[in-house]
Biotite code that builds the C-alpha atoms (Angstrom):
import biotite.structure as struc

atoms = struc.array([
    struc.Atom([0.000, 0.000, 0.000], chain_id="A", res_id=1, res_name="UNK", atom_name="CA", element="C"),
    struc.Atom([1.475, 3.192, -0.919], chain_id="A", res_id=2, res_name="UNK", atom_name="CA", element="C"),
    struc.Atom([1.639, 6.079, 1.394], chain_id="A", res_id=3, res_name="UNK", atom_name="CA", element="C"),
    struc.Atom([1.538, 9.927, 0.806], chain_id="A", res_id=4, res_name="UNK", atom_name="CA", element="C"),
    struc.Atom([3.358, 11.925, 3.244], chain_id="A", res_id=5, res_name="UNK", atom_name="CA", element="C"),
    struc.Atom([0.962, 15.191, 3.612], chain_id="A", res_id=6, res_name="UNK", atom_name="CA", element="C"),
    struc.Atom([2.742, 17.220, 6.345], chain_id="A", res_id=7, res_name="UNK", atom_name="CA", element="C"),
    struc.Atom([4.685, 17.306, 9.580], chain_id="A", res_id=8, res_name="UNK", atom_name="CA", element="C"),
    struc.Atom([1.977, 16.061, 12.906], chain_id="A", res_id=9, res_name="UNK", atom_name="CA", element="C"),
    struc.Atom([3.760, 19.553, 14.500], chain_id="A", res_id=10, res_name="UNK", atom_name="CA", element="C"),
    struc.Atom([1.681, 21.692, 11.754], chain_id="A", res_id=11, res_name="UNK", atom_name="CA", element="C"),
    struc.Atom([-1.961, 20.132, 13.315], chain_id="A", res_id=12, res_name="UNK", atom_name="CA", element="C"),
    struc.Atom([-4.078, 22.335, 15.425], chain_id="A", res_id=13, res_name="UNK", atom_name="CA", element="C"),
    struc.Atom([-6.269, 20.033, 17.919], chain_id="A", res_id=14, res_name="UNK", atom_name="CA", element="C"),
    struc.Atom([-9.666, 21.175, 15.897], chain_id="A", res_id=15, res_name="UNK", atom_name="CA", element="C"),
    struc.Atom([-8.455, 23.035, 13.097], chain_id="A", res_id=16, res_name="UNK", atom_name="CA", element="C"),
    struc.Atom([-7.928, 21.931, 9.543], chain_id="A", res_id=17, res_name="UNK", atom_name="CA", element="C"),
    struc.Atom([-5.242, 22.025, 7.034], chain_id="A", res_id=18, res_name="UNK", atom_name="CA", element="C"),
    struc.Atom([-5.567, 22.337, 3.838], chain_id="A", res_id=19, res_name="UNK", atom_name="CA", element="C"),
    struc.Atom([-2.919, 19.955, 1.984], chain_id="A", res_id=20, res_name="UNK", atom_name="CA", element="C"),
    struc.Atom([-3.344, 19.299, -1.954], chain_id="A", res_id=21, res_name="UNK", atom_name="CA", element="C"),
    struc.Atom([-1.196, 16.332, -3.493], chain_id="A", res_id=22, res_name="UNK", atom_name="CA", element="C"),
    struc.Atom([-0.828, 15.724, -7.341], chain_id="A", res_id=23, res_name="UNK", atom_name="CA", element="C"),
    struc.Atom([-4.296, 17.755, -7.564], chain_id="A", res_id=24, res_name="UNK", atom_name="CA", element="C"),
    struc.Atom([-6.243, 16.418, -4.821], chain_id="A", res_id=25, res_name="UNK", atom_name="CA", element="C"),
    struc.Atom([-7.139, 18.904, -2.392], chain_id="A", res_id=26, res_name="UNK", atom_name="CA", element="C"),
    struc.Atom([-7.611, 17.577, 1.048], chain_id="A", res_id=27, res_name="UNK", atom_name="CA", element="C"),
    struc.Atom([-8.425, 18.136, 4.681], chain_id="A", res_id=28, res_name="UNK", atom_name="CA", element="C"),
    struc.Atom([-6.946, 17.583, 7.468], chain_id="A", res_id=29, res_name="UNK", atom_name="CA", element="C"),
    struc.Atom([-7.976, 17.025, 11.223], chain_id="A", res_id=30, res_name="UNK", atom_name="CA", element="C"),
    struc.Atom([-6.767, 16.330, 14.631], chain_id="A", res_id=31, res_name="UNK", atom_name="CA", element="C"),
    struc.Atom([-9.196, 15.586, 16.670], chain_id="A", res_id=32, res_name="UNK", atom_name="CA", element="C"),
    struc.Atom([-8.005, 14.068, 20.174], chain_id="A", res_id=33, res_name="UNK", atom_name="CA", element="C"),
    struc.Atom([-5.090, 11.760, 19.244], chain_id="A", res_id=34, res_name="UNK", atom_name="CA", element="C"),
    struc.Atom([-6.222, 10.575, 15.868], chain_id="A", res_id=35, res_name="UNK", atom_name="CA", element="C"),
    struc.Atom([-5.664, 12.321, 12.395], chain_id="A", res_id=36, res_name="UNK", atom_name="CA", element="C"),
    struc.Atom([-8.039, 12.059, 10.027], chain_id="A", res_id=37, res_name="UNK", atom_name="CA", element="C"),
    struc.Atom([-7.820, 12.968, 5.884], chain_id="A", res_id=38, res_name="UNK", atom_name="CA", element="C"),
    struc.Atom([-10.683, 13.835, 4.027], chain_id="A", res_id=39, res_name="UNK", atom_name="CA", element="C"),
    struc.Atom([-11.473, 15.770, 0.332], chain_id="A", res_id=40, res_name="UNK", atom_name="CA", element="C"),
    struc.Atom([-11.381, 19.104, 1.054], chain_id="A", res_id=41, res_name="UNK", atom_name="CA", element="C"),
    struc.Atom([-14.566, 20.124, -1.260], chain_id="A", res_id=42, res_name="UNK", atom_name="CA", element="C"),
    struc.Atom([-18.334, 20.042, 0.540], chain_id="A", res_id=43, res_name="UNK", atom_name="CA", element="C"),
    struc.Atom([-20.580, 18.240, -1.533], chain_id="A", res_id=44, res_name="UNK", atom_name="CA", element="C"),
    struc.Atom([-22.988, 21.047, -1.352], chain_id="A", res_id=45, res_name="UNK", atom_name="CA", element="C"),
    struc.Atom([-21.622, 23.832, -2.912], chain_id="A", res_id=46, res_name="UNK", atom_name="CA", element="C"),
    struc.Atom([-17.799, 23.243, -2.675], chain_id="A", res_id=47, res_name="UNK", atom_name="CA", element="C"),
    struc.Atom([-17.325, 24.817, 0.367], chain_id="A", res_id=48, res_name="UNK", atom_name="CA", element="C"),
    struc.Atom([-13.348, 24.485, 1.624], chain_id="A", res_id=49, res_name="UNK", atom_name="CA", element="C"),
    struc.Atom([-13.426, 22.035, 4.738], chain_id="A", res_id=50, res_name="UNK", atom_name="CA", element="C"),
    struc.Atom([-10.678, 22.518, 5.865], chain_id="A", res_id=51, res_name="UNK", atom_name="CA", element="C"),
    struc.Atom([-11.647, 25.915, 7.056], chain_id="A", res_id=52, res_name="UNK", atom_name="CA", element="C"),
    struc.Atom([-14.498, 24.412, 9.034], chain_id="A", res_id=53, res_name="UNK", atom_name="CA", element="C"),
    struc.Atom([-14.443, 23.417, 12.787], chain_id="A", res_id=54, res_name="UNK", atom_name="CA", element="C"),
    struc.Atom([-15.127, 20.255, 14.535], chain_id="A", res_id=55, res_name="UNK", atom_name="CA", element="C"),
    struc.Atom([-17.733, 19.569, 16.330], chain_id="A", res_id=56, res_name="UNK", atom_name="CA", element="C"),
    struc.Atom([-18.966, 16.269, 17.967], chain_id="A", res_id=57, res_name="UNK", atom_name="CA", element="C"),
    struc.Atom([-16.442, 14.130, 15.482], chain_id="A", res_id=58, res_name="UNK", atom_name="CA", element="C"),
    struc.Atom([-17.794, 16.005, 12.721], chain_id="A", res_id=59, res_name="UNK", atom_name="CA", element="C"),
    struc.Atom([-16.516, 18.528, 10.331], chain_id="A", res_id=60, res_name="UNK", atom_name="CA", element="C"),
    struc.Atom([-18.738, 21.519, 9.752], chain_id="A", res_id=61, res_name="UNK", atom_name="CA", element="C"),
    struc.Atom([-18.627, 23.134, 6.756], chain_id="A", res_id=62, res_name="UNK", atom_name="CA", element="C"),
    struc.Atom([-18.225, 26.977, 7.330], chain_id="A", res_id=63, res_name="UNK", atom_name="CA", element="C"),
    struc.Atom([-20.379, 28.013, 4.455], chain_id="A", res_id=64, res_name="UNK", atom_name="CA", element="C"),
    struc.Atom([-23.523, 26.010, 4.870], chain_id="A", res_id=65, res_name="UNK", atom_name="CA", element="C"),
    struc.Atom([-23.094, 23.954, 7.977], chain_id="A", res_id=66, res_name="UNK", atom_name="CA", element="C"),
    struc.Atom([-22.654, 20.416, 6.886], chain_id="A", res_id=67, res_name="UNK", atom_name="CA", element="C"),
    struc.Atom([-21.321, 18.613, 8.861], chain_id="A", res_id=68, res_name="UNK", atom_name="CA", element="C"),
    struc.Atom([-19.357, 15.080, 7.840], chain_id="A", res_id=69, res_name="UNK", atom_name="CA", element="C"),
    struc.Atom([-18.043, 12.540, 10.611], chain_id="A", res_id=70, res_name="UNK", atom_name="CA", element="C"),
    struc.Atom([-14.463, 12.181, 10.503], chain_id="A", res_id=71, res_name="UNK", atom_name="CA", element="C"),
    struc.Atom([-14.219, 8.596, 10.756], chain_id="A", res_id=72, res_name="UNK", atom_name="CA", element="C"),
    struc.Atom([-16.721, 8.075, 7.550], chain_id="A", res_id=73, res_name="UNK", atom_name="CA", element="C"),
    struc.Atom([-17.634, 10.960, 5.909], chain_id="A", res_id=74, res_name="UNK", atom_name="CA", element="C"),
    struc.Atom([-20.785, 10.719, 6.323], chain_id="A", res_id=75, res_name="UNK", atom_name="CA", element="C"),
    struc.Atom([-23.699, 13.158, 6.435], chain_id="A", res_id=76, res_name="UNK", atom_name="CA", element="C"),
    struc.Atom([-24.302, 13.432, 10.038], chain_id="A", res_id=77, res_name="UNK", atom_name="CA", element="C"),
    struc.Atom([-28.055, 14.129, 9.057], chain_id="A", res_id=78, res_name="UNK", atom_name="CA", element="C"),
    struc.Atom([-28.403, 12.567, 6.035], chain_id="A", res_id=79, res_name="UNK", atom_name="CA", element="C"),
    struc.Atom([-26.049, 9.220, 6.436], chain_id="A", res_id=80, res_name="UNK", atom_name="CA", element="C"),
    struc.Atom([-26.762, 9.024, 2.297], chain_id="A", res_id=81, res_name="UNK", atom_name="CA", element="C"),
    struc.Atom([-24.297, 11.737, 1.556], chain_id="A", res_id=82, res_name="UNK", atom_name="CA", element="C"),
    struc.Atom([-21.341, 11.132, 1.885], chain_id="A", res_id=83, res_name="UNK", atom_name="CA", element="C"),
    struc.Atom([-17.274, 12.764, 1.324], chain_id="A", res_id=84, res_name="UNK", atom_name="CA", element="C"),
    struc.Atom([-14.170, 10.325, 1.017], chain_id="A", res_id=85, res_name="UNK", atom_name="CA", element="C"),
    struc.Atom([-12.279, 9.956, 3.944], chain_id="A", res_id=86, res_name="UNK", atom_name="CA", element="C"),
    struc.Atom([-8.796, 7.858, 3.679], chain_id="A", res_id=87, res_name="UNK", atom_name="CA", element="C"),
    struc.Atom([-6.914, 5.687, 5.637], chain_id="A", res_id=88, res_name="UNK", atom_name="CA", element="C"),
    struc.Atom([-4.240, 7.681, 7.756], chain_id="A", res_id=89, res_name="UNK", atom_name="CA", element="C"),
    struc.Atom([-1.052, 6.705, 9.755], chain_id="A", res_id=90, res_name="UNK", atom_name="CA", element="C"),
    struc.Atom([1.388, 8.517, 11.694], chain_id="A", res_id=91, res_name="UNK", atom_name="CA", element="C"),
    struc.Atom([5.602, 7.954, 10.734], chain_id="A", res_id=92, res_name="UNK", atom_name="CA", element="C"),
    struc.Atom([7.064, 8.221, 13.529], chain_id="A", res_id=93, res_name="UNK", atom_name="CA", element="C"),
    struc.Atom([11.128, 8.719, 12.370], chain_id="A", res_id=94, res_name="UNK", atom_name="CA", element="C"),
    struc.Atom([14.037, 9.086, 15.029], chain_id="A", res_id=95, res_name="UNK", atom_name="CA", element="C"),
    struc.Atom([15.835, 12.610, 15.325], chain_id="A", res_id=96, res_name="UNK", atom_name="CA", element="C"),
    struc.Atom([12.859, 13.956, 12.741], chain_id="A", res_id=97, res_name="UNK", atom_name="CA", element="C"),
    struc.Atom([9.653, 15.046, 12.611], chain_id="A", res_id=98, res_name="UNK", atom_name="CA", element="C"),
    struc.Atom([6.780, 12.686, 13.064], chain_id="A", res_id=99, res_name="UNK", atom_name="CA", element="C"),
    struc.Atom([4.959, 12.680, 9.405], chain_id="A", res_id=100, res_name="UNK", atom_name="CA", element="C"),
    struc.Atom([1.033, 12.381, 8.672], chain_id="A", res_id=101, res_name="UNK", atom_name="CA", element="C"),
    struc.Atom([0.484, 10.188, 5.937], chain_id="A", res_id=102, res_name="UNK", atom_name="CA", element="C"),
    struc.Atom([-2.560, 8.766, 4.114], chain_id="A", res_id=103, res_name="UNK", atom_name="CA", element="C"),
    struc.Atom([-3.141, 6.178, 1.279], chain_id="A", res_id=104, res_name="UNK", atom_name="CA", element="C"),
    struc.Atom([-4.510, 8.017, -1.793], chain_id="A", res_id=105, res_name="UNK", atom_name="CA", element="C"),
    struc.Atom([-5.553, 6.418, -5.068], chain_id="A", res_id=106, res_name="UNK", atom_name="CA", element="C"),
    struc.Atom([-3.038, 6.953, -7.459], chain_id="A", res_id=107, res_name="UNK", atom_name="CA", element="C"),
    struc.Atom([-3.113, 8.868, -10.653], chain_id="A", res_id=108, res_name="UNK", atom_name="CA", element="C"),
])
């Protein structure tokens, strides 16, 4: 299983996103307690950027329209029909450097 490295653990903000776009793919990501989780950045809705949201509950909220996606699924927490990709995540930890975030993306 290939894995994408998408940033450094030390650039997460317990409850904030980052923004992190790989070969095109614009994603989100979350810390949320002591997991990470990696989802696409775009709302379903009307492409409102994710990553700008705040979590709530083990959701993301969507700032423009209030959506709100569980981190673990991606699903609607309202309507468990819609959904947003979510992908597997894993922490590198390396000795003497930074500990990396990395997910498994589908490859181009």
């Amino acid at each position: 299983m290939p894995w994408t490295a998408l940033c450094e653990l030390s650039e997460l903000t317990e409850g904030q996103g980052k923004f992190v776009q790989i070969d095109g793919l614009p994603l989100a990501v979350f810390m949320d307690g002591e997991k990470v989780f990696v989802l696409d950045n775009l709302c379903p809705h009307a492409g409102g950027p994710l990553h700008e949201g705040m979590i709530e509950d083990g959701c993301c909220v969507c700032p423009w329209h209030g959506w709100a996606f569980r981190l673990d699924s991606g699903e609607l927490r309202d309507a468990p029909g819609v959904m947003i990709r979510t992908y597997p995540t894993r922490l590198l930890h390396r000795d003497g450097h930074p500990t990396l975030v990395q997910a498994d993306l589908p490859m181009p």
